[in-house]
C-alpha positions in Angstrom: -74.8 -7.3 24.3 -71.4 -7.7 25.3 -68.4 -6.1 23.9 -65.8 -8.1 22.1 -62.8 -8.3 23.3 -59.8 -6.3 21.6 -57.9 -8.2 18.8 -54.1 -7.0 20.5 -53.9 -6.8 24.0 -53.3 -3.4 25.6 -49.7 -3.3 27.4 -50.6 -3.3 31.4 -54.2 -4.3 30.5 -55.6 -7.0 32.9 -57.3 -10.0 30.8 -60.4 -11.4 30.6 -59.6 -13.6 33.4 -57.6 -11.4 35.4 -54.3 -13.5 34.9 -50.9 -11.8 33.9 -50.8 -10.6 30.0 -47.9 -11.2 27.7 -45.5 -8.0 29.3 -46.0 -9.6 32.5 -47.8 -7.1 34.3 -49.6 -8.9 37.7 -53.2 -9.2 37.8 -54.7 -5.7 38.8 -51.3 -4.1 38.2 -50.1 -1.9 35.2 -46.1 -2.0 34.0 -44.5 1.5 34.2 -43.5 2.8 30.7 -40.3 3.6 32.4 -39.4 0.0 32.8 -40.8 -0.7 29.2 -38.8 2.1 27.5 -36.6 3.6 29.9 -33.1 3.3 31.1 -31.1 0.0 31.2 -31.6 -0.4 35.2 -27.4 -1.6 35.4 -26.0 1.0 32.9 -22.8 2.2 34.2 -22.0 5.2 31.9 -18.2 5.7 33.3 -18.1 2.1 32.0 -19.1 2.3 28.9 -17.2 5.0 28.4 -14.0 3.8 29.1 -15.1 0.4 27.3 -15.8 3.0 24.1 -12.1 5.1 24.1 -10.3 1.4 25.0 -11.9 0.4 21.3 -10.6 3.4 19.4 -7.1 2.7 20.9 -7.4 -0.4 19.6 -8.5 1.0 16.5 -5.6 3.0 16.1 -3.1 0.8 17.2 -5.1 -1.6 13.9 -4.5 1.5 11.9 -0.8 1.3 12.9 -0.2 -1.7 12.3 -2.0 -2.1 8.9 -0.7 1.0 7.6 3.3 -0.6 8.6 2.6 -4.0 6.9 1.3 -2.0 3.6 4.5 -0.2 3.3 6.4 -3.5 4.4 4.7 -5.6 1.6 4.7 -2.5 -1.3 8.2 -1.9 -1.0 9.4 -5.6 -0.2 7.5 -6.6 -3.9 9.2 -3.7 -5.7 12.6 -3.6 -4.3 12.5 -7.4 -5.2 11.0 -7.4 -8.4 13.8 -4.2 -9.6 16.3 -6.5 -8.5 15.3 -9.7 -10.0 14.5 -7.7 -13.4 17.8 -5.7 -13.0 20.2 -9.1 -12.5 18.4 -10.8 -15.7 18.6 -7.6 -18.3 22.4 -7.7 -17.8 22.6 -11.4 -18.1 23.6 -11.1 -22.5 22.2 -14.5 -23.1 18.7 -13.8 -21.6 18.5 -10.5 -23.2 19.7 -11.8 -26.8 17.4 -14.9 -26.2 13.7 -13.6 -24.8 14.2 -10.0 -26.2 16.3 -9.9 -29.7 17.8 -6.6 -30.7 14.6 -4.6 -28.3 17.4 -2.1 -26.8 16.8 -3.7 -23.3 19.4 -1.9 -21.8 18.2 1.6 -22.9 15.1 0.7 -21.5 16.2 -0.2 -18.1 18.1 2.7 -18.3 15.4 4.8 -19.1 13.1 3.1 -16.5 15.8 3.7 -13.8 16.0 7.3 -14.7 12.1 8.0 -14.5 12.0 6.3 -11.2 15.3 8.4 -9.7 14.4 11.6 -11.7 10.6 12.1 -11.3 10.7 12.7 -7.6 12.7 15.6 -7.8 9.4 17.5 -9.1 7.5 16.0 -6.0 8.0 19.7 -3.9 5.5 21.0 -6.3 2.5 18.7 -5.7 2.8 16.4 -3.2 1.1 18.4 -0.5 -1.5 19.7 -3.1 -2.8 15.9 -3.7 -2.8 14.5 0.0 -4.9 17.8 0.8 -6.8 17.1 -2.4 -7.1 13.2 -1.7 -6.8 13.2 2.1 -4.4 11.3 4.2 -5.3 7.7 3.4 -6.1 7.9 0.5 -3.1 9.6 -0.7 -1.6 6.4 0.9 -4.0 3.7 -1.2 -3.6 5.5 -4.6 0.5 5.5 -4.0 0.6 2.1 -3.2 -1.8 1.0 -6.1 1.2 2.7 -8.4 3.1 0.8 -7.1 0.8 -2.7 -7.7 0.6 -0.7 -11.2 4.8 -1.2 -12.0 4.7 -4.9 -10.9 1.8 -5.3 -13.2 4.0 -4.1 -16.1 6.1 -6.5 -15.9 4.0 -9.3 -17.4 4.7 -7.9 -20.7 8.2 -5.9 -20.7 8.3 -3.4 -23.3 9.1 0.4 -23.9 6.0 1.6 -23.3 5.0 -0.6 -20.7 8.1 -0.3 -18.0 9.0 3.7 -18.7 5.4 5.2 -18.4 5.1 3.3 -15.0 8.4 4.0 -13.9 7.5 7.9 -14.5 4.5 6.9 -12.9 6.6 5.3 -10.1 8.8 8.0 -9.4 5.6 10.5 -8.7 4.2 8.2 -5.9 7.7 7.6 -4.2 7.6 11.4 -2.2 3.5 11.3 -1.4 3.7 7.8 -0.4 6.6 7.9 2.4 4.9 11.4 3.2 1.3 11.0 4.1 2.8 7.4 5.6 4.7 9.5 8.3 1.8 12.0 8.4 -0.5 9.5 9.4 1.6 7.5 11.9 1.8 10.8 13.4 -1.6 12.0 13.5 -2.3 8.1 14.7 0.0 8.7 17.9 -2.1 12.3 18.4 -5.2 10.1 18.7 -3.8 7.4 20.9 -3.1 10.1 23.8 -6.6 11.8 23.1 -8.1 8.4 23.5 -6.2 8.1 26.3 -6.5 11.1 28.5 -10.1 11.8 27.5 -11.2 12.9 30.9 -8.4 15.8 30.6 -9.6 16.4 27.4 -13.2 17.0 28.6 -11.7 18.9 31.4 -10.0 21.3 29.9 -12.8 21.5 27.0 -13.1 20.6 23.5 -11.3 24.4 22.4 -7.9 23.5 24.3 -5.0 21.4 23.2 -2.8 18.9 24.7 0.0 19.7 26.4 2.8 20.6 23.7 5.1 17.5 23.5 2.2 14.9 25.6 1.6 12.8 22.7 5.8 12.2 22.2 6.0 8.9 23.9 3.0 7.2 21.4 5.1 8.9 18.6 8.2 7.2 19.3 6.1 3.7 20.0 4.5 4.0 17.0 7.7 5.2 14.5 9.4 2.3 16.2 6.9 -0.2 15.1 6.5 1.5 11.7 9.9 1.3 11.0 10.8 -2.0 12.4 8.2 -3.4 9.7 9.8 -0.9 7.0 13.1 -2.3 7.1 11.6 -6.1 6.9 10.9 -5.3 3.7 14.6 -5.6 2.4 14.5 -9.2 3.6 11.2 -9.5 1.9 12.8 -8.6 -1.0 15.5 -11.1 -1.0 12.9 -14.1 -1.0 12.1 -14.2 -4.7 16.2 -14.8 -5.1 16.5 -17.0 -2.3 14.0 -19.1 -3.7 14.1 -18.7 -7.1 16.9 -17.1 -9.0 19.9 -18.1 -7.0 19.2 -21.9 -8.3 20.3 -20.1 -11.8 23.7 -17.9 -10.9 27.1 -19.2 -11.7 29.2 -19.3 -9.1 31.6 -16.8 -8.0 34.8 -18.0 -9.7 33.1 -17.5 -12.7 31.1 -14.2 -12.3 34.0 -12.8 -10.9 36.7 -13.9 -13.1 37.9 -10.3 -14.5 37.3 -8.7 -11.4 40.6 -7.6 -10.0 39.9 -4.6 -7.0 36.9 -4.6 -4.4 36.0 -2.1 -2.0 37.8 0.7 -1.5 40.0 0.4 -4.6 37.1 -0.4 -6.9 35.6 2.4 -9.6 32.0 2.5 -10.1 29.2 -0.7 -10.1 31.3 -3.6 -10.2 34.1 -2.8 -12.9 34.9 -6.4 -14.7 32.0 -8.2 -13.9 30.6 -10.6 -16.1 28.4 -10.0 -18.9 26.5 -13.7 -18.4 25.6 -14.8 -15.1 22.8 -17.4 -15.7 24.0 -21.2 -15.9 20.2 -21.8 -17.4 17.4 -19.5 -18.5 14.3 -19.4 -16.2 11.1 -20.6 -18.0 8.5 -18.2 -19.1 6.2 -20.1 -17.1 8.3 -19.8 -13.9 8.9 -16.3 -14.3 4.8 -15.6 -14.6 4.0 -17.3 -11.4 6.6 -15.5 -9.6 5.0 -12.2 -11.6 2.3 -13.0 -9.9 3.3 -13.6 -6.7 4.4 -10.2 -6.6 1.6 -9.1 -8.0 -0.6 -11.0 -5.5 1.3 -9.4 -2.6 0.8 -6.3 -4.0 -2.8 -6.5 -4.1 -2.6 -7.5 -0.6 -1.0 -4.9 0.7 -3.5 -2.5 -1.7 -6.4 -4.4 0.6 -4.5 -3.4 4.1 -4.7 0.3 3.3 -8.6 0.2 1.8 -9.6 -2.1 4.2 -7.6 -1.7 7.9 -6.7 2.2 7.8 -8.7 4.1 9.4 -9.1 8.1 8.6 -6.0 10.4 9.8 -8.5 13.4 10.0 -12.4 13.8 10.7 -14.3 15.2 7.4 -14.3 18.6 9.0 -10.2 18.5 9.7 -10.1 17.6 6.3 -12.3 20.4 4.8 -10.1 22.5 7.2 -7.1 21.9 5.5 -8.3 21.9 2.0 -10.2 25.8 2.5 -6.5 27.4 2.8 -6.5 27.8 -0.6 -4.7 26.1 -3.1 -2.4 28.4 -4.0 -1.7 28.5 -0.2 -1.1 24.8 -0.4 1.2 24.7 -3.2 3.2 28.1 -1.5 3.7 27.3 2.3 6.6 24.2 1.6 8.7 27.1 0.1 7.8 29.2 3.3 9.3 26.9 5.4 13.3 27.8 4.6 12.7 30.7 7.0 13.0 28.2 9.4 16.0 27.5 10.9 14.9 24.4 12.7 14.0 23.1 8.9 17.6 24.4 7.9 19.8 22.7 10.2 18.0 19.1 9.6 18.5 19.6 5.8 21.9 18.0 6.0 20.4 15.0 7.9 17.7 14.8 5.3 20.3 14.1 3.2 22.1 12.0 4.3 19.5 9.9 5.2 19.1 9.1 1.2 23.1 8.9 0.7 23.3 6.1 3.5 20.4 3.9 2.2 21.5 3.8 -1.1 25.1 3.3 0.1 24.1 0.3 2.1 22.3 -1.4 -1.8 24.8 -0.3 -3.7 28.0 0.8 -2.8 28.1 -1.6 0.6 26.5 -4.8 -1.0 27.6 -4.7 -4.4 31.1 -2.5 -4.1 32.1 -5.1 -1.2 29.9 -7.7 -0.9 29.2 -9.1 -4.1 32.5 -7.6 -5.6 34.2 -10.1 -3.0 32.0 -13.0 -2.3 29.5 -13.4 -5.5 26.4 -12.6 -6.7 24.8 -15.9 -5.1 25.3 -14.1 -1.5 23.7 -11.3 -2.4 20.4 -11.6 -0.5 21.8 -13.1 2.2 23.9 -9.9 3.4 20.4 -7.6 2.5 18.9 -9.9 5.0 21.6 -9.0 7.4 21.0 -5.4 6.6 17.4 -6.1 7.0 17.3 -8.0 10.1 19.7 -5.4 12.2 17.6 -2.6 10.7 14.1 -4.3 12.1 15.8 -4.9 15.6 17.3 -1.5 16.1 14.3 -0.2 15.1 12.6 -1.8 18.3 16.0 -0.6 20.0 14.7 2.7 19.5 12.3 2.9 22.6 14.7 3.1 24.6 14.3 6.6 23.5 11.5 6.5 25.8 14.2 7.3 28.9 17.0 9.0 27.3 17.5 12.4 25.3 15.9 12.6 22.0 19.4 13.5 20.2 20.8 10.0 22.0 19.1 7.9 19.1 20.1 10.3 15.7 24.1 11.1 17.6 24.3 6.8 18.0 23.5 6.4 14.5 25.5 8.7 13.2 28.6 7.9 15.5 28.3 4.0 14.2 28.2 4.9 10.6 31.1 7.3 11.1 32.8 4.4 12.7 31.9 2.2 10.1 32.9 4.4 7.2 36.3 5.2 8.2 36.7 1.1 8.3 35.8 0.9 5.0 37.6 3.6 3.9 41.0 1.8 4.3 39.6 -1.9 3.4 39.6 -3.7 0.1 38.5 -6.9 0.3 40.2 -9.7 -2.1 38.2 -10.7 -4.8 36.7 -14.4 -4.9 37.3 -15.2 -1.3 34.8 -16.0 1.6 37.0 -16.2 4.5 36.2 -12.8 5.0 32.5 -13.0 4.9 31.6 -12.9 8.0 32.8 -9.6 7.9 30.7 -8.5 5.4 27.9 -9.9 7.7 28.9 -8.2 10.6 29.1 -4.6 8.5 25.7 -5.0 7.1 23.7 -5.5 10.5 25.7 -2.8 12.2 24.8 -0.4 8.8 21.8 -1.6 9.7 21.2 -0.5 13.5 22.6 2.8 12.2 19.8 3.5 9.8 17.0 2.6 12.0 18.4 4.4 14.6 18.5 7.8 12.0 15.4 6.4 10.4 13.4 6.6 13.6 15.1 9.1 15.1 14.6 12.2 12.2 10.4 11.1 11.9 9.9 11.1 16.1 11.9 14.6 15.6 9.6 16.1 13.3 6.7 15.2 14.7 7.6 16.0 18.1 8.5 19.6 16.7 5.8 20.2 14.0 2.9 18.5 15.9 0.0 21.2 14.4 -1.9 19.3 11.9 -2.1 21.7 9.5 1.7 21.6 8.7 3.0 18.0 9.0 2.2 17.1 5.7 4.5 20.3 4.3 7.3 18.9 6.8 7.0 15.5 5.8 7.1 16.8 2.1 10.2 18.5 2.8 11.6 15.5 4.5 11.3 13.0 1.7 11.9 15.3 -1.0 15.4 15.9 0.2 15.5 12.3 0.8 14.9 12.1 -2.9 17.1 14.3 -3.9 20.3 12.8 -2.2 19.1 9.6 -4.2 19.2 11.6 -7.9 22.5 12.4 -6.6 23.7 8.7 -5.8 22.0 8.1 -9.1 23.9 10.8 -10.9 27.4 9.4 -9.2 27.3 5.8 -9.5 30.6 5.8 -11.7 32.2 8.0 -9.2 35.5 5.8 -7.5 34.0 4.2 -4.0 36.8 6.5 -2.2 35.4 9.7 -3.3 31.4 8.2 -2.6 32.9 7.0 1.2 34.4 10.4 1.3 31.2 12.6 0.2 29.1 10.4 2.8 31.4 11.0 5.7 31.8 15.5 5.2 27.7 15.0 4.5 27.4 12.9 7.9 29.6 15.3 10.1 27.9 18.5 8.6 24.4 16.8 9.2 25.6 16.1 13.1 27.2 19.1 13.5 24.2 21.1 12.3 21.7 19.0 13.9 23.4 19.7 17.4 23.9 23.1 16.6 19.8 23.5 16.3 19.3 22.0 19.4 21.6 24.3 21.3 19.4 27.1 19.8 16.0 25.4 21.0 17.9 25.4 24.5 18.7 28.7 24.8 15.3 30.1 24.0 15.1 31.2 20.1 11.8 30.9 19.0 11.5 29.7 15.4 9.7 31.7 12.8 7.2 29.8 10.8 5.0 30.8 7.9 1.6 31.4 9.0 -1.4 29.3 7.8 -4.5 31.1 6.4 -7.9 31.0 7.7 -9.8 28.1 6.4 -12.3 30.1 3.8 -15.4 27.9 3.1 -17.3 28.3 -0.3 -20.3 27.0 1.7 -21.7 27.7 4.8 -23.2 24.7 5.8 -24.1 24.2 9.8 -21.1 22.6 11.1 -19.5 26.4 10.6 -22.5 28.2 12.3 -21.6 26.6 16.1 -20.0 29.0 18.0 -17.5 26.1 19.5 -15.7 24.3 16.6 -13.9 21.6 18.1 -11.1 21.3 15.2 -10.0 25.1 15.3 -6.5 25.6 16.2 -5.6 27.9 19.1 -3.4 29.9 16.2 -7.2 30.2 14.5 -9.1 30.9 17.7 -6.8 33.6 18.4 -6.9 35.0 15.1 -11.2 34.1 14.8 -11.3 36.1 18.0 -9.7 38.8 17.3 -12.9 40.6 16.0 -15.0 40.2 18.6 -12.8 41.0 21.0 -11.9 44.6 19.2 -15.5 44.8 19.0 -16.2 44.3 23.2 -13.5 46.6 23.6 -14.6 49.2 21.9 -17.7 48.7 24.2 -21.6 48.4 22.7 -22.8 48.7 19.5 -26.1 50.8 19.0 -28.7 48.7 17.7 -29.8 45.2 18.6 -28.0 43.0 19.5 -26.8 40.3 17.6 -28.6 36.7 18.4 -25.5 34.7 16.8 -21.5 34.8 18.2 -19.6 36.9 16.4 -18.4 35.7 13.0 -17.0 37.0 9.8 -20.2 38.2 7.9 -20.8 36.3 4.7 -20.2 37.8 1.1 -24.4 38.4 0.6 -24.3 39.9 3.9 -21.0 41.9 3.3 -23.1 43.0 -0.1 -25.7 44.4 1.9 -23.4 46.5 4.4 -24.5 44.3 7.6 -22.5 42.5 10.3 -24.0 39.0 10.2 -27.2 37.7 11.6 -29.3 40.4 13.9 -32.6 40.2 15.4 -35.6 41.7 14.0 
């Protein structure tokens, strides 16, 4: 009886009829597994290497680039919606008219102080929450705040617009800090992607070349900020093309005005109390609301959605096991040193001349002289000289790095002392161009500080483990020269011109004075991180090569062990795993770690 045949076919089995079976093995031939489940016969594995780090540089330069239109869009929709709300509070008509006898004055004046005064507490927990959130995510829950204040506005009461201005004020210092921490961390990956076959020559323990990864810094800060400063142009758009159709004109605005510029005391003395010819619609003003609130959202989706992690899980476990208290500590730590100290000024003034160029530049001169209609068009000006220096700043990539911060400097000091002795006549445009002119150049000078301080500091802190306490630092002073401009706005404009030109040659002068100590040897003394301490001891602490360690923390990790070898052999067996620090239950017991039995 014969045997019936198998239901599947055997691969390399010969048929009934001796003809080829479905893998295409020949008749009388079986097909090597090899060629069934090996190898790919044309795989190139330098290749697909190369084709593998070209894909995370383009992922980084994604994350770059997402990560600069987010902060574009967030602060373009909330410097424009403050200014559209601020110009149509003061308007007396519109307040009497939508609001009655709500106080809406106080309001804005209490809304203006949470969002000024907050920040000043931001030293205390900024770097305790992007260690707590991480990196990006510090950066999506800031920028949903953000989304949170325009929201607001769809029904303006007290306790609507305060809370979220408090709320407001907290976000400003972690936002602007974990955005320069992660452009810089993204630059650190671009040269890792880049030079990988150094990397894996020089093994996984040792890091790059102190200073290598300066030249994707600069690129990157350059593009960052050259989207940054788009944002005051962004801002301009909902007056440009909506409010502006409902201003008076200059002759009427500006009817008791009687000194500009340098003469002038305080926020436009004389100005008048109603500058709308018409009321907007409710209607109108919800779809702009919205608009805002749209873009917002948007730029909400950009972070989720485009930015990639600054750290790996582990990096990030890294940094959190210092210890809180170590956390919240080490930005106090770092006035011992004298790099930090000598920038301080700068930090400074790096608030004082961006809030000079809203205030005291566009409204003192600008609008004081040539209305409230041209308003946006000279913070366009500002914006688009800002955007273009900003790309002005590679050539950074061939010069000194104190060319960029000494350029900026020397044009504002130029253009302070010009309008230190000009006062422009009220209601007349033949000197707007001017105006123009001023606004750009202001403009070229802040990019060039702008870029110039962040390459700095991330070209002298470059350890992961401390950029997020220098950016801390760097913002926080940032915010508190704008509590000060807050604090002064009723100051005359010749005393405000006067305290931004001392703070601009003290910041210079300091700043140059720090680099002459770099050059001359003196090593800096910084406060020293702790060892990461993990609660648990899961496997990715176990490996005797940990990939994320510090050479600061391989020094220190090593330490042990190498007391122990020179002290020569312990008696007893010896121990099958490197040597670590022996876990509390072990510690309990009186052992070593791990041994042999």
């Amino acid at each position: 009886m014969e045997a019936e045949p198998p239901l599947y076919p055997v691969a390399g089995a010969v048929g009934p009829q001796g003809d080829e079976d479905q893998l295409g093995a020949a008749d009388g031939c079986e097909a090597p597994l090899d060629e069934l489940v090996g190898a790919y016969p044309n795989y190139n594995e330098e290749e697909e290497e190369r084709r593998y780090y070209r894909r995370k540089r383009l992922g980084v330069l994604k994350n770059v680039l997402a990560a600069s239109a987010g902060g574009m869009l967030t602060y373009g929709v909330y410097l424009g919606l403050l200014q559209m709300q601020l110009i149509l509070h003061y308007d007396e008509t519109y307040r009497e008219v939508k609001y009655g006898n709500m106080g809406l004055p106080d309001i804005d004046s209490k809304m203006l102080m949470g969002i000024n005064v907050t920040p000043i507490a931001a030293l205390l927990y900024t770097p305790v929450l992007i260690r707590f959130f991480g990196t990006k995510w510090m950066m999506f829950l800031a920028v949903g705040i953000y989304a949170l204040f325009v929201s607001t506005n769809y029904w303006e009461r007290y306790y609507t617009l305060v809370p979220s201005a408090v709320a407001l004020g907290m976000a400003i210092v972690p936002l602007w800090t974990s955005m320069g921490n992660y452009i810089t961390r993204m630059s650190q990956k671009y040269y890792e992607y880049s030079h990988y076959k150094e990397q894996d020559e020089q093994g996984p323990q040792q890091r790059p070349p102190r200073g290598s990864h300066a030249p994707y810094l600069l690129v990157f800060q350059a593009i960052f900020y050259s989207f940054f400063h788009l944002s005051f142009a962004c801002a301009q758009l909902p007056m440009v093309y909506f409010l502006n159709y409902y201003l008076y004109d200059l002759n009427h605005t500006l009817y008791n005005v009687q000194s500009c510029g340098t003469n002038s005391h305080g926020i436009l003395n004389g100005f008048n109390k109603t500058v709308l010819r018409t009321l907007p619609r409710s209607r109108n003003l919800i779809v702009v609301e919205s608009v805002l609130m749209a873009v917002a959202f948007l730029a909400m989706l950009l972070v989720l959605g485009l930015c990639g992690a600054a750290y790996r899980p582990t990096e990030e476990i890294d940094l959190r096991s210092v210890g809180w208290g170590n956390i919240f500590q080490l930005p106090f730590k770092y006035v011992r040193d004298f790099r930090l100290r000598h920038l301080v000024p700068f930090f400074i003034y790096s608030g004082f001349e961006v809030l000079f160029a809203c205030t005291g530049l566009a409204l003192g001169y600008g609008v004081c002289s040539v209305g409230l209609e041209r308003l946006a068009y000279l913070l366009v000006a500002y914006s688009l000289g800002a955007s273009a220096a900003s790309v002005l700043g590679l050539l950074g990539l061939w010069l000194p790095r104190s060319v960029l911060l000494v350029t900026g400097a020397g044009l504002h000091l130029l253009l302070t002392l010009g309008l230190f002795f000009w006062a422009p006549a009220p209601r007349t445009l033949k000197h707007s161009w001017v105006l123009y002119v001023a606004a750009a150049l202001w403009g070229v000078g802040s990019a060039f500080n702008k870029t110039g301080l962040s390459t700095l500091l991330g070209i002298l802190y470059e350890d992961k483990e401390r950029q997020d306490f220098i950016f801390t630092i760097y913002h926080w002073w940032q915010a508190v020269a704008i509590f000060m401009v807050y604090l002064g706005a009723s100051l005359p404009m010749k005393a405000k011109l006067a305290v931004l030109l001392v703070t601009l040659v003290a910041a210079v002068a300091s700043y140059l004075w720090m680099e002459r100590k770099l050059r001359r040897g003196m090593a800096p003394r910084q406060p020293r991180i702790p060892r990461p301490q993990h609660k648990v001891r899961g496997y990715r602490y176990l490996e005797e090569e940990n990939s994320d360690e510090s050479d600061a923390e391989g020094a220190r990790g090593g330490g042990d062990c190498a007391e122990g070898e020179a002290a020569g052999p312990r008696p007893g067996p010896e121990p099958a795993a490197p040597c670590r620090r022996p876990c509390p239950y072990e510690q309990a017991l009186g052992g070593d770690g791990p041994q042999e039995h």
